[in-house]
C-alpha positions in Angstrom: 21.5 26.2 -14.4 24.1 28.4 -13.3 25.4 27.9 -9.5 23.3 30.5 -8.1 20.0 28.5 -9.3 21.5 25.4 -7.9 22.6 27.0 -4.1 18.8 28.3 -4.1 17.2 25.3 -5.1 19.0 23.3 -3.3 18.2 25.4 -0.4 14.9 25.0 -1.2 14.8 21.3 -1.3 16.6 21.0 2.5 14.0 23.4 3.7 11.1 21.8 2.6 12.3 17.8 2.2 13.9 18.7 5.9 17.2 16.8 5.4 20.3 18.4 4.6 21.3 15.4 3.1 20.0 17.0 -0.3 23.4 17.9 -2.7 22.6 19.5 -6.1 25.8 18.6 -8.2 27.4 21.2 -10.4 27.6 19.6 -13.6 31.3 18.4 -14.7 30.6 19.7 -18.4 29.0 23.0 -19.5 26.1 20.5 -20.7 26.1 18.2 -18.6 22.5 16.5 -16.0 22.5 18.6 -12.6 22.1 15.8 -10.5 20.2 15.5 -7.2 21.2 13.1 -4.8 20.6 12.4 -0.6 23.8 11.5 0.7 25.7 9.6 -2.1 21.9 8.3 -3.6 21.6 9.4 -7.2 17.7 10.5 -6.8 17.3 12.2 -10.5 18.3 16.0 -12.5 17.1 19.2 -11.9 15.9 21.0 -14.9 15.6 25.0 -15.0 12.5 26.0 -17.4 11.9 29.7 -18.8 8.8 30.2 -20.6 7.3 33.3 -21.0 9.7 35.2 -18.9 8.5 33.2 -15.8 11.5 31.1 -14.8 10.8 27.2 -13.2 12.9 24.4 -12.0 11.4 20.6 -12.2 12.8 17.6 -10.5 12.7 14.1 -13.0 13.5 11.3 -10.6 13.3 7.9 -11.9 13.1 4.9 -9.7 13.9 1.6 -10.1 11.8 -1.7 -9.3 14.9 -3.3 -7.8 15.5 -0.5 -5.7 11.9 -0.7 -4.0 11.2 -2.8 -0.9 9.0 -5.9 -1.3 5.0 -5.5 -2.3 3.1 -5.2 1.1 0.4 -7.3 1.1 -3.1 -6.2 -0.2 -5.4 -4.1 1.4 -9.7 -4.3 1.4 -11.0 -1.2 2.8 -8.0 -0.2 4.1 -7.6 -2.9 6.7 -4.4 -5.1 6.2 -5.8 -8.5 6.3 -4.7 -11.2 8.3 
């Protein structure tokens, strides 16, 4: 991805997430992840795709277990039980 791609996806993202909190990192080597983050939170790589001259970009995010909050407790029906 050059730095064009990255100022409009990243413009993209803060549009439609609604938090300018989204940064897409220029990558430190000429190979190197683009990396997404909010803030200073790693979130994943953004990935630029050109297949049959149609040009995509595609987010991987990968979270971690330890990063979620605790299980909530299970639902019937969808009515928390007590």
């Amino acid at each position: 991805m050059d730095r064009s791609d990255i100022a409009r996806v990243q413009a993209y993202l803060r549009k439609t997430l609604g938090s300018d909190l989204i940064h897409i990192d220029v990558p430190k080597s000429a190979n190197g992840p683009v990396e997404l983050r909010a803030g200073r939170e790693f979130l994943g790589t953004v990935h630029r795709d050109e297949e049959d001259g149609e040009i995509s970009f595609s987010v991987h995010m990968t979270i971690l277990e330890e990063d979620l909050p605790a299980a909530a407790p299970p639902t019937v029906s969808g009515v928390k039980r007590r």
